[in-house]
Backbone as CSV, one residue per row, in Angstrom:
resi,resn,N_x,N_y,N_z,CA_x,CA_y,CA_z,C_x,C_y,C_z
1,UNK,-41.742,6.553,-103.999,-41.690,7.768,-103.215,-41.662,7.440,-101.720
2,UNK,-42.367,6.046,-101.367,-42.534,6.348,-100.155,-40.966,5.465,-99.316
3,UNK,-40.511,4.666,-100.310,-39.166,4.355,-100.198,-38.086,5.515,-99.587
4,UNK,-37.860,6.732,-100.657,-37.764,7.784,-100.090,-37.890,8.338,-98.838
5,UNK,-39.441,8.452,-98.574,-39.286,8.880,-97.818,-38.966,7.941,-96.461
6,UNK,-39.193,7.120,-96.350,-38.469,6.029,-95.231,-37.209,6.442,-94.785
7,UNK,-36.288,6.177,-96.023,-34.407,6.468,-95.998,-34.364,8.027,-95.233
8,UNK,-35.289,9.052,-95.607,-35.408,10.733,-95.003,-35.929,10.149,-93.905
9,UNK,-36.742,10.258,-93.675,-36.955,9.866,-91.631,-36.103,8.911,-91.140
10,UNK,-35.175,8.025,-91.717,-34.618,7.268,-90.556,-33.062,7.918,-90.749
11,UNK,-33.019,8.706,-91.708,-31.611,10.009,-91.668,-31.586,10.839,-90.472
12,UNK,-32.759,11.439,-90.969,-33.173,12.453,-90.170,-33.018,12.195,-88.597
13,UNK,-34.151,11.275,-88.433,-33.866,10.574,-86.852,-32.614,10.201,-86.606
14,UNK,-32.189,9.444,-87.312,-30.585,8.278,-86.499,-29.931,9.940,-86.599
15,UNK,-29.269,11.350,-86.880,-28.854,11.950,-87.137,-29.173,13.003,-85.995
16,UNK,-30.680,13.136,-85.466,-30.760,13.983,-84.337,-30.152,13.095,-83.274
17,UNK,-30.772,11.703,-83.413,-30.792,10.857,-82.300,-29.139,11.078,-81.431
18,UNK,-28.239,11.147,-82.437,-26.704,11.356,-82.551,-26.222,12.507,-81.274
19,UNK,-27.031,13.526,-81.629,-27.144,14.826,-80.881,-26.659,14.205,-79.353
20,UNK,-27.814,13.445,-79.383,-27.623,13.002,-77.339,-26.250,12.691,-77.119
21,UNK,-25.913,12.328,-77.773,-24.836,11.386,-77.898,-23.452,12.024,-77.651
22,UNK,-23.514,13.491,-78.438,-21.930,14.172,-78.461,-21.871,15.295,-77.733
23,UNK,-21.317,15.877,-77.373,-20.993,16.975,-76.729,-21.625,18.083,-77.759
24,UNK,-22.714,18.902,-77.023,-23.205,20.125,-78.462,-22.187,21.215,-78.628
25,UNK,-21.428,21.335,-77.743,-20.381,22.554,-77.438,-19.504,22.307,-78.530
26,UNK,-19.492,21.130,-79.129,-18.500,20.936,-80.282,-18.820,21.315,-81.514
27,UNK,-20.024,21.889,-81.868,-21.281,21.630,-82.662,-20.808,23.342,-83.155
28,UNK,-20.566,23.873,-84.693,-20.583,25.423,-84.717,-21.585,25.750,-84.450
29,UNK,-22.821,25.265,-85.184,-24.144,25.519,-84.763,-25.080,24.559,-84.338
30,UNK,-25.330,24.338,-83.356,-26.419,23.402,-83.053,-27.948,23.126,-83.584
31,UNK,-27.791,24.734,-83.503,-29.492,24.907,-84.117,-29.834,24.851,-85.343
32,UNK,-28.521,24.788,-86.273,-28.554,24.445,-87.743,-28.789,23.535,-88.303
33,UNK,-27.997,22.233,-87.068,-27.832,20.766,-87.407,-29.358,20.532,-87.030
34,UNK,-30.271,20.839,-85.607,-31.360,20.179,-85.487,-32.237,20.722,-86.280
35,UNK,-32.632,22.220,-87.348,-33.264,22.230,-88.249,-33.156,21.695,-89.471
36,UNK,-31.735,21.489,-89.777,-31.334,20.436,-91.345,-32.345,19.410,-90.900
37,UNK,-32.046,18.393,-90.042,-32.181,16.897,-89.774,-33.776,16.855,-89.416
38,UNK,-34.333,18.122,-89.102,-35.445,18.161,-88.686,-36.399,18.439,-89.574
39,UNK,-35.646,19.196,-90.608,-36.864,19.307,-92.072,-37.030,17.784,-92.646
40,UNK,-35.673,17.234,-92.964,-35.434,16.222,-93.670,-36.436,15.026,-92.965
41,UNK,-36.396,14.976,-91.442,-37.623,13.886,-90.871,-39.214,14.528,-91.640
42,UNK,-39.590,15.747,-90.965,-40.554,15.677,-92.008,-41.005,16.100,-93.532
43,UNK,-40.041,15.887,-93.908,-39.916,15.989,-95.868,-40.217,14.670,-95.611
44,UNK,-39.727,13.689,-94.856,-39.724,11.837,-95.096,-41.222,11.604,-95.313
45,UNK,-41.559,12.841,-94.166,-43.153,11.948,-93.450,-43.915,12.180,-94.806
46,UNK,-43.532,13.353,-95.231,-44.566,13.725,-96.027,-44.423,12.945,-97.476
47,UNK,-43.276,12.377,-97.870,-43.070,11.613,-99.144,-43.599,9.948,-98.886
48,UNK,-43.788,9.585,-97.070,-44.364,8.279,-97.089,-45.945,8.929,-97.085
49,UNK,-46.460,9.843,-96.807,-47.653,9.869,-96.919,-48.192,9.987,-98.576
50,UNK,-47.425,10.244,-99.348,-47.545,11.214,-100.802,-48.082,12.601,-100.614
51,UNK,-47.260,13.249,-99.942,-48.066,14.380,-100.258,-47.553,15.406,-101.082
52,UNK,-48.132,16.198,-101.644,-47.092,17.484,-102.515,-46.287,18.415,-101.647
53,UNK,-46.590,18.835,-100.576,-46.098,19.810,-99.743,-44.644,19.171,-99.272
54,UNK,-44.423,17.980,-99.370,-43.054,17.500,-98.826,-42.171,18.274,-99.330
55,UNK,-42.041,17.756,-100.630,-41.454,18.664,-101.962,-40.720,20.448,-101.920
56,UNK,-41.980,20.874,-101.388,-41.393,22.180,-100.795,-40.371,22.302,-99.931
57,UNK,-41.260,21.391,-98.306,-39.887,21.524,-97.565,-38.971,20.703,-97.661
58,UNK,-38.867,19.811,-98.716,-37.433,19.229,-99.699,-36.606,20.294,-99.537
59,UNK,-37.049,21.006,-100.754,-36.168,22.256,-101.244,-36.341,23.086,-100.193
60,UNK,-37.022,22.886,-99.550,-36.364,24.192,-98.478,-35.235,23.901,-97.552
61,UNK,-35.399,22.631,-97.111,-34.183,22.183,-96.651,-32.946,21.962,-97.340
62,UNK,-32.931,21.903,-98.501,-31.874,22.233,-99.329,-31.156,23.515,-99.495
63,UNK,-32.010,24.269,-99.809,-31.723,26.262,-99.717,-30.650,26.604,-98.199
64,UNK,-31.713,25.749,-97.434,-31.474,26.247,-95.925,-29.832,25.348,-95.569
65,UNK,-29.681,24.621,-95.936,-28.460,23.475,-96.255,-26.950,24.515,-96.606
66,UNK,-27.396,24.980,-97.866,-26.688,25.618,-98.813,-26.398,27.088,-98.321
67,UNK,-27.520,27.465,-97.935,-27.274,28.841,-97.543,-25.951,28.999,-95.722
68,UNK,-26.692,27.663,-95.238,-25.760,27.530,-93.939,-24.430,27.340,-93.765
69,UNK,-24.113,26.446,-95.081,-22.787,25.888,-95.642,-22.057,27.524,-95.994
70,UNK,-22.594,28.198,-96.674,-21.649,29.737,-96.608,-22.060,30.458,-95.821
71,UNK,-23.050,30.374,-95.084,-22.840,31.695,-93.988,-22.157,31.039,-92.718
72,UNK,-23.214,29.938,-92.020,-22.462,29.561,-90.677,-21.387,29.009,-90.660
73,UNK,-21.541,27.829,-91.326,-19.884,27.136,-91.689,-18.933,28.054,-92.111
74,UNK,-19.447,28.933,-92.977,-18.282,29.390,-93.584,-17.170,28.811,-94.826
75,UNK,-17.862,28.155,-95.310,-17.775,26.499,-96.553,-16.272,25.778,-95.806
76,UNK,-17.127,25.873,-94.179,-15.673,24.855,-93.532,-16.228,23.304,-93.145
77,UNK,-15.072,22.249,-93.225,-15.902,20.978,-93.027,-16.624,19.991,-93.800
78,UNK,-16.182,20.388,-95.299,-16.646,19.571,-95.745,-15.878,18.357,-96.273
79,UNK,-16.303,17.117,-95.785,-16.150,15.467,-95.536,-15.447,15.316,-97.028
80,UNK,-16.122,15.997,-97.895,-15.441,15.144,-99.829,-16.384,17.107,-100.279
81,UNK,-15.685,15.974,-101.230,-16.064,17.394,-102.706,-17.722,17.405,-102.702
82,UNK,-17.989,18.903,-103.321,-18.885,19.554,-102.675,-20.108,18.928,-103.994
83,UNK,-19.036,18.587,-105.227,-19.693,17.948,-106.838,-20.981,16.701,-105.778
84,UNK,-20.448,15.935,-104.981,-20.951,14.678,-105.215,-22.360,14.856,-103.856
85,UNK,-22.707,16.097,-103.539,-23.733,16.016,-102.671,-25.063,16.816,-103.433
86,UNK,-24.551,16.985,-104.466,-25.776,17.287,-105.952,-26.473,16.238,-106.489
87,UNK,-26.146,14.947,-106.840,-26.835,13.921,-107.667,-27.901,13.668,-106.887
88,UNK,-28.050,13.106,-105.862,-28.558,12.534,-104.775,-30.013,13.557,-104.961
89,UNK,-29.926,14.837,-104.118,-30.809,15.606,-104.046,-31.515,15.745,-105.695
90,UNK,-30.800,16.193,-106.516,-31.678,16.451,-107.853,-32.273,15.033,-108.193
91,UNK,-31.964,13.731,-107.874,-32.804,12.432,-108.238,-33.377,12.596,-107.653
92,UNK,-33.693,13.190,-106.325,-34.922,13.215,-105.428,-36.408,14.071,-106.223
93,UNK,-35.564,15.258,-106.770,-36.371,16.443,-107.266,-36.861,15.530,-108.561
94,UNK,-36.491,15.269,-109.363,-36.354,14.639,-110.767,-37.346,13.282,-110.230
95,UNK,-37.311,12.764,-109.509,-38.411,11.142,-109.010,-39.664,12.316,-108.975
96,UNK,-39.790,13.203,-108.447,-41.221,13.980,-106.855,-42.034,14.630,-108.823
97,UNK,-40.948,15.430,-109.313,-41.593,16.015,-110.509,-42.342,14.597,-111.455
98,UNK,-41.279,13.168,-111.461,-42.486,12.776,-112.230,-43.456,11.939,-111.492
99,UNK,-43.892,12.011,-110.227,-44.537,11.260,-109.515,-45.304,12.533,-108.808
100,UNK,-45.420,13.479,-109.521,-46.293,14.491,-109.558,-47.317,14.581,-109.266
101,UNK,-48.339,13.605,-110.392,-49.788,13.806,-110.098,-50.038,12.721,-109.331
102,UNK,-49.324,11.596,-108.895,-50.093,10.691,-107.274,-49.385,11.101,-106.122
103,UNK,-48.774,12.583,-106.245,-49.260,12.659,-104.836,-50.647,13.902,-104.346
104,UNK,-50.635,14.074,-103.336,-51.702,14.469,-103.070,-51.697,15.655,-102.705
């Protein structure tokens, strides 16, 4: 788990960190990208700490992901097919459910 969460905070970070970097005016939403990247840093923290509450804002950052992809985007922009950004997240869900009772 806490592997996990490592790979989520250094996403998360190298991904805001990016921000400085580009022009935000290019950005449809800015404030979308720094709350995605910003749950996902602390979903990390909370899967290197073990805690249960990560989990939540896992999936909430997922909802919030999904829900942005059809409202703000407008399901525009996406890099590859939409199939292959499912596995990833449900192994996440599928590891947290059976590593259930050590966390805290």
């Amino acid at each position: 788990m806490r592997v996990v969460g490592v790979i989520l905070v250094l996403l998360g970070m190298a991904n805001l960190a990016v921000l400085v970097l580009i022009d935000i005016d290019d950005l449809i939403s800015p404030i979308a990208v720094i709350v995605r990247y910003s749950l996902m840093a602390i979903a990390g923290v909370g899967f290197i700490l073990l805690k249960k509450w990560c989990i939540f804002i896992y999936l909430g950052s997922l909802a919030i992901n999904w829900i942005n992809y059809y409202t703000v985007y407008d399901v525009q922009g996406s890099s590859g097919p939409l199939w292959l950004s499912i596995p990833i997240p449900v192994g996440i869900v599928v590891l947290s459910i059976f590593a259930w009772s050590s966390l805290r």
